[in-house]
Structure formats: structure tokens, C-alpha cells
N, C-alpha and C positions, 0 to 999 in steps of 0.2 A: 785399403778396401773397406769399405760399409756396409753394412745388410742389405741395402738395395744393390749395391753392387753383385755382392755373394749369390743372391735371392735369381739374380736377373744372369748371372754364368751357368749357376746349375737348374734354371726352372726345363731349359729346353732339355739338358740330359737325363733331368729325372722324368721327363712327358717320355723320351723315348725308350727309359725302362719303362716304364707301367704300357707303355704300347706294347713293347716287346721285353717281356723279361727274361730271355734270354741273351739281351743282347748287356745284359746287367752282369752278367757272370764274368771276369778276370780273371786272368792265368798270369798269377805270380810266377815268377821263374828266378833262379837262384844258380850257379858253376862252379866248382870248387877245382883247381887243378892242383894234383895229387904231387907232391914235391921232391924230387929224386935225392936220395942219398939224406933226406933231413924227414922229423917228424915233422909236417909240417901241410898244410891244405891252402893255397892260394884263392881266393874269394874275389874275382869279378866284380866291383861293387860301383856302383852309378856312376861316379867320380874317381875312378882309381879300383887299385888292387889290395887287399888285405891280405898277410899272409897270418895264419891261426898258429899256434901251437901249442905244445902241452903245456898248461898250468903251472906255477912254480911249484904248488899241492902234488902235482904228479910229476916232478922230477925235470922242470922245463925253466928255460932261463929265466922266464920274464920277459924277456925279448919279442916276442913274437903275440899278437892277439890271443885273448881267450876267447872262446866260443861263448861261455856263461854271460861275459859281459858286451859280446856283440847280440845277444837274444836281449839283452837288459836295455842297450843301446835301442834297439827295435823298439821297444814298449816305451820307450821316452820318445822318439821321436815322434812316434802315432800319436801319443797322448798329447804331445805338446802342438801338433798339428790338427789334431781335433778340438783341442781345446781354445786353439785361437778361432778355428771358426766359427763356434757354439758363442764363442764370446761376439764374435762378430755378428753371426745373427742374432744374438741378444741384445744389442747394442751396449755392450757392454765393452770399456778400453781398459786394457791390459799394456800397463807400462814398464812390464820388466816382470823379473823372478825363476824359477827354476823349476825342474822336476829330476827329480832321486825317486832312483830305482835302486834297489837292495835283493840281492838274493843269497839263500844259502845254499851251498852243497855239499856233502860228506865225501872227502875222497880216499875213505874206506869202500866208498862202493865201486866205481869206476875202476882203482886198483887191484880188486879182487880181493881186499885185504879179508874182509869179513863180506859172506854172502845176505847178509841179511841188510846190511847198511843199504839204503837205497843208494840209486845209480842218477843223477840229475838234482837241477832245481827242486827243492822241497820245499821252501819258502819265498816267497816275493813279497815286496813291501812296493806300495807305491807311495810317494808321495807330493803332492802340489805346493810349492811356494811360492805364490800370485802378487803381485802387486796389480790393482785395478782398484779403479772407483766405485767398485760392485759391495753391497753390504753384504754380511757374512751368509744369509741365508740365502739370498741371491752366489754369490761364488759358490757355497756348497752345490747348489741347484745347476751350475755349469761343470762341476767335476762330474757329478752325476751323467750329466747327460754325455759327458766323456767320456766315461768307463762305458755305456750303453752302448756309443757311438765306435768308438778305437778297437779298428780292426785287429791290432794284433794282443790287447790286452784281450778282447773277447776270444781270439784261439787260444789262449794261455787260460781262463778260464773252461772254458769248453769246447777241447781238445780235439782237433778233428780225425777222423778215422786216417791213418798212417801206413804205405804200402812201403816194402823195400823190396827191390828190386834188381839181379847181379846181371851184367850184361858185357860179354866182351868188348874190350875197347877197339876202337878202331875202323 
């Protein structure tokens, strides 16, 4: 695809936000089925099932997904789906490369080991490994407008207000 290309898919749905910008708003939706007899959360996911479980940090095989690095997974993909488009409407070609996400978490906190340790990601690192025919000021100028753009690195910056919720099953 090409910027004309891109330009000419999304000019009708962005006229129909700005017509209606309600009709802009998306409902993410996400299922986790709870897994009997194992620690363990099954994850519904586009292409299949993931099953999660605890950390080898908190006492888990290894076996089973982490949560930490399916949030980490999220932030790569966004980014790297944003960032091929930016490059696209930049005219800009991207012939390969990668993107590394990194995060840290204490599992003194999650364990209860010490209450002061936090509980979660505390650190994220992003990083871009581009190959494109773009000069360096020009690629900085596309990560940019990708961290701007990527929906999910922007919730991870600016957190959205968070409800929980208990409801009997069934």
C-alpha cells in the first residue's frame, strides 16, 4: 500500500468522524475463562486461545503465558502497526527491523512479600530497530509521530480511569 492508497481508505472514515464523532468511539473487548483445578486464565484472542499463568517469579512453570509480556506484546504490536503507517503516509519504505519492548516488575509486590514494593510494570522501555531509506531526522520524526499515534503505548502513558466490577457468573 502507498499514501495514496492509505489517504484514499481512511479519508471517507475520518469525514464520518468529524460528521459524527460519536460514531469514532470503539469498544475494545477482551474474555478470560477462569481454569478449573490450574492457576491459570484462558484469553480468547483474534487467532486462537492463550492460556496465562503465573510467572516462573511467582512460583509458575514457565509454561503457560505471562500477563507482563502479553501487555508488552500489545505495545509492539500497536507501535509497529502504527508505525508502518506513518511511514506510509510519509512516503517513507521500511524494509525490515524490529521493535523491543522491555519492562520491569518487582515480585516482591504481587507476592505480598514486602508491602511497599510495588505491584506491576514500573518500568517500560521502548525501542525502534528500522531499517528504511528515511535519514535519521526524518525516522526520529516517524517514531514520534508513533508514540503520538499508538493507541496502546498512549494508555500506558496516560492511564485510563479503571472500574472493577464482581458479578455472578452465569
Amino acid at each position: 500500500m502507498n499514501a495514496d492508497q492509505l489517504r484514499a481508505m481512511q479519508a471517507p472514515i475520518k469525514q464520518r468522524y468529524r460528521d459524527d464523532p460519536a460514531s469514532a468511539r470503539v469498544i475494545a473487548h477482551a474474555e478470560g475463562l477462569l481454569e478449573p483445578g490450574d492457576i491459570a486464565c484462558t484469553v480468547r484472542a483474534w487467532h486462537g486461545e492463550v492460556t496465562a499463568g503465573l510467572h516462573p517469579a511467582g512460583g509458575g512453570s514457565g509454561d503457560l503465558a505471562c500477563s507482563a509480556d502479553m501487555l508488552l506484546e500489545a505495545v509492539v504490536a500497536c507501535a509497529g502497526v502504527t508505525l508502518r503507517a506513518v511511514a506510509t503516509a510519509m512516503g517513507v519504505t521500511i524494509t525490515g527491523g524490529r521493535i523491543v519492548a522491555e519492562g520491569v516488575w518487582d515480585a516482591r509486590g504481587t507476592l505480598g512479600v514486602d508491602r511497599a514494593a510495588p505491584v506491576g510494570l514500573t518500568d517500560i522501555s521502548l525501542r525502534f530497530e528500522v531499517e528504511s531509506d528515511a535519514d535519521p531526522a526524518r525516522l526520529e520524526r516517524m517514531v514520534q509521530t508513533t508514540e503520538r499515534y499508538c493507541v496502546i503505548l498512549q494508555t500506558l502513558k496516560t492511564p485510563p480511569q479503571v472500574s472493577v466490577a464482581v458479578a455472578a457468573a452465569g
